[in-house]
Each structure stands twice: as C-alpha cells, then as structure tokens.
C-alpha positions in Angstrom: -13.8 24.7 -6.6 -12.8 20.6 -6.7 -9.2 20.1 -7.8 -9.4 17.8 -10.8 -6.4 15.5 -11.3 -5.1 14.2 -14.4 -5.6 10.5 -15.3 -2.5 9.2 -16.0 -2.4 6.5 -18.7 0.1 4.6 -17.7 -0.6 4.3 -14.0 0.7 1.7 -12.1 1.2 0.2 -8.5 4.1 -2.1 -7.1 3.4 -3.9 -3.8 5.7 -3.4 -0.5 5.4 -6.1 1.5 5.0 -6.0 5.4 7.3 -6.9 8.7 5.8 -10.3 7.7 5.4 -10.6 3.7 5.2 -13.8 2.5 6.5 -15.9 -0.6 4.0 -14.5 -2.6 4.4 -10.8 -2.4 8.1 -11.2 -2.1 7.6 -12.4 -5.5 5.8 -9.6 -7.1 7.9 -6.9 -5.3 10.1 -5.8 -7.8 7.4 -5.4 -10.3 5.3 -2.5 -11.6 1.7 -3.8 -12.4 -0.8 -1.7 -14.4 -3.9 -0.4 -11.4 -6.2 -2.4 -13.5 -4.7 -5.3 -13.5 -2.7 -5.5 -10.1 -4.4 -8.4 -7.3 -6.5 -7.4 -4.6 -4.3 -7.8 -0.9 -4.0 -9.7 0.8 -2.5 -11.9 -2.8 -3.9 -15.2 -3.2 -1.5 -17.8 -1.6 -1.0 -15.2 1.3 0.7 -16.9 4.7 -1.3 -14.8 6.8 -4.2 -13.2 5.2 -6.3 -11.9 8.4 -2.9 -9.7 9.6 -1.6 -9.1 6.0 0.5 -5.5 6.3 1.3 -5.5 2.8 0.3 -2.0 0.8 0.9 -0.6 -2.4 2.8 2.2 -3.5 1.5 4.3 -6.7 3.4 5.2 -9.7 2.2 7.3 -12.0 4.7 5.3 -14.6 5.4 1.4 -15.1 8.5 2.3 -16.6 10.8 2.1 -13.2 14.0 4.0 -15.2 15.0 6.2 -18.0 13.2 5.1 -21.5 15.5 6.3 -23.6 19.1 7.6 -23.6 18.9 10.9 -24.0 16.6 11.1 -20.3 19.6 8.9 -18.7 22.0 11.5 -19.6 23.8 9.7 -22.0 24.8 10.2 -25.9 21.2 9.9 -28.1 22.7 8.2 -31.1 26.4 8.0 -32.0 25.5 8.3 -35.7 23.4 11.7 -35.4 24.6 14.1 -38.3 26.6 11.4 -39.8 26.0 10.8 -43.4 25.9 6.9 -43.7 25.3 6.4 -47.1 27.7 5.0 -49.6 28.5 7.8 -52.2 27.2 6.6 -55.5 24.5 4.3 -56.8 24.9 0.8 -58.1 23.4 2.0 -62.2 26.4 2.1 -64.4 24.6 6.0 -65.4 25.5 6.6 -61.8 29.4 5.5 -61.8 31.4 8.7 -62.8 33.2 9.0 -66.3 31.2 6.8 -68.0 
C-alpha cells in the first residue's frame, strides 16, 4: 500500500547557498518563497552557473516564526474578559433618574 502525503497549502522553499554562493542567492536567503513561485537554480545572475552548489531546503510553512501570540508563549490579549464598554448610553431615556 503507497503512503499518501498530505499537500500542504502553504508549502514553501528557502534557498541555502553553497561554499561559493553568489550575490544573487545571498540575496534571497533569508526568504521563504511559495514552491510555485521560487526560481529554478542555478538563479538567474548566478557567478558560476555550471558548478552552482546551491539547494533548497523545504518548509511545509512560509511563516518562518510564531503567527500569533498565544503560539509564542506570550499573553493572547491583555483585554480578554474585560468589559470595555462605557456604562450607559448617550439617549437622555438611558441617563438614570431622569
């Protein structure tokens, strides 16, 4: 029986450069890039495109940290349970002892 894996929606790939990665990888290393719209290697401007090393390295999210607080381990919302609403309206029916 195959193994089917999930597609993962968000998939993404960020490129490691090699022992020699030029300008133009250097660039793009610190980004995530969606698989469908990441460049073919070697990059286009490449220094050395008939020895390029550079590879990419899969992630199955282009988020690179924590979304949202509470997966960051901090506080969700300082104002959770607290009733923020002024007491009373702004109708004179509203207004007490009148």
């Amino acid at each position: 029986m195959a193994v089917v894996k999930a597609k993962l929606r968000y998939h993404c790939v960020s490129i490691v450069g090699g022992p020699r990665a030029c300008a133009a990888v250097k660039a793009l290393a610190s980004q995530r890039l969606l698989s469908a719209e990441a460049p073919r290697l070697p990059v286009e401007g490449c220094d050395h495109p008939a020895d390029c090393a550079c590879k990419f390295m899969h992630h199955d999210d282009r988020r690179a940290g924590p979304r949202r607080a509470v997966e960051g381990g901090r506080l969700a919302d300082v104002w959770v349970n607290t009733e923020r609403r002024r007491m009373g309206g702004r109708r004179d029916t509203d207004v007490e002892g009148t």
